[in-house]
N, C-alpha and C positions, 0 to 999 in steps of 0.2 A: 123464266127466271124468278118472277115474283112465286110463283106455285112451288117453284122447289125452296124458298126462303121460308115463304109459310108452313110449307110440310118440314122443314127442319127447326124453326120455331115452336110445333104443337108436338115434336116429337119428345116424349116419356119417357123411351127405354134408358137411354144414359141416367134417369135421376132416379130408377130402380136400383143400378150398378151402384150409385153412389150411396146410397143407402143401405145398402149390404156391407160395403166401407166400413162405415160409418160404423152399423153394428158388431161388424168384425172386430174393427178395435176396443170398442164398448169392452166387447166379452173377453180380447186379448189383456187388455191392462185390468180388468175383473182377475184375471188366472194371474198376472205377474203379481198382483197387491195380495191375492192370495196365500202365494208361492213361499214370497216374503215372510208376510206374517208366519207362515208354518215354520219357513226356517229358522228364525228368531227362537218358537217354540220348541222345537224339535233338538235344538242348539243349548238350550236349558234344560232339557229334561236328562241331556246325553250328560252333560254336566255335572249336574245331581246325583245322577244314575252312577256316575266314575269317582264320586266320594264315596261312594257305600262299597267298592270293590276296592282291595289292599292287594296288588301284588304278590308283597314277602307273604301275606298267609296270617299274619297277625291281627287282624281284623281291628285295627287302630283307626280305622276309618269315621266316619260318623254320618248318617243320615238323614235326610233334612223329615222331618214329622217322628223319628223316631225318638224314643229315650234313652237306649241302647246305644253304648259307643261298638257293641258288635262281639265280634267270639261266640263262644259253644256252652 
């Protein structure tokens, strides 16, 4: 009994497993804070992007960096 306490005491493999864990999540919440920030980004530009397009065709719109309120 004491030889199998001490071979289950010196054994490694489990704190391999937990360390893949560990980096698992590491690189999961890396991808969601990334995710995030894009969408935020992605979310503004679509925004931007849906002032410079009118609808009706009259191009009353306005552009952010332009000087142009639009038309032909």
């Amino acid at each position: 009994m004491t030889n199998f306490l001490k071979n289950f005491a010196a054994d490694e493999s489990g704190a391999s497993a937990a360390e893949y864990a560990l980096i698992l999540v590491v690189v999961g919440l890396g991808i969601v804070l990334a995710a995030t920030t894009l969408s935020g980004s992605i979310s503004n530009a679509i925004q931007d992007t849906s002032k410079c397009i009118d609808p009706d065709g009259d191009s009353t719109g306005t552009c952010p960096g332009s000087t142009s309120t639009g038309g032909n």
